[in-house]
N, C-alpha and C positions, 0 to 999 in steps of 0.2 A: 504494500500500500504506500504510496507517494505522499507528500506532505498535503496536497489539495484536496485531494482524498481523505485524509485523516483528520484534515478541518473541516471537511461536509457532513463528516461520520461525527468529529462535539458537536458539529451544528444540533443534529440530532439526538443526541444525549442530554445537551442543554434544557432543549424546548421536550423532551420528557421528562424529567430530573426535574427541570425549572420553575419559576413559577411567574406564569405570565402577568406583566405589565400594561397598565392603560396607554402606556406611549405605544404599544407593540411588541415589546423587546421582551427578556425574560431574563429572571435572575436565579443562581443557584452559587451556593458556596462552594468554596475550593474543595470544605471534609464532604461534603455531599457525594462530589466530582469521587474523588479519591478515594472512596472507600463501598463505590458503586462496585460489585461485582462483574455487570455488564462491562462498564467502563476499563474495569482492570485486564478484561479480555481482552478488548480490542485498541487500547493505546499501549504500546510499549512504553512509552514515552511522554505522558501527559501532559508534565510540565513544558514540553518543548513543541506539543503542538499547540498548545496553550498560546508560549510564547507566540509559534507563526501565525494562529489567529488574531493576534495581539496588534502583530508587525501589519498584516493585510486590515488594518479597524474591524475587526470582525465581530470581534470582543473586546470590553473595556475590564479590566483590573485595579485596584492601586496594587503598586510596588514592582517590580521586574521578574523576580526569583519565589515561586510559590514553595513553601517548603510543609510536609506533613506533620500536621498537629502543631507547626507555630502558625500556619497562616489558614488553618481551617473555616475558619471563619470570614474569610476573605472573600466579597461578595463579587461574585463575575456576570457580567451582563452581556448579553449576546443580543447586539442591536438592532435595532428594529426594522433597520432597510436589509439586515442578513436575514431577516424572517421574510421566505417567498409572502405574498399575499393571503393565498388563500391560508396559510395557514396561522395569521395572525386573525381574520377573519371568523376562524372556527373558533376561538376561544371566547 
């Protein structure tokens, strides 16, 4: 799986995991992310497609480096123009 690939694949984890926002957009914590089962399957790598979500605005964060159990609580946002239409729509 390629990194654009692995950020279409949190897109979707986000917005199931998440919890959707009146702007559109959807938020879930870093320990949410991290300690998904789902999730630990299919990112090798979380923190670093995190990041390339990050790098492409896909996702907002605070801070650079998310680390397990200091920054579980760290509210990640998956923006609102990353949510196709219809699927801000259904919620």
């Amino acid at each position: 799986m390629n990194v654009d690939e692995e950020v279409e694949r949190l897109k979707e984890e986000i917005k199931r995991l998440g919890k959707p926002q009146s702007d559109g957009s959807y938020t879930v914590t870093f320990g949410v992310l991290f300690n998904d089962d789902r999730c630990a399957n299919i990112f090798e790598a979380l923190v670093g497609t995190l990041r390339a979500a990050k790098k492409r605005k896909i996702v907002t964060y605070d801070g650079e480096l998310l680390l397990q159990g200091v920054h579980d609580n760290v509210e990640i946002k998956l923006k609102a123009e990353a949510v196709p239409s219809d699927a801000a729509e259904s919620t």
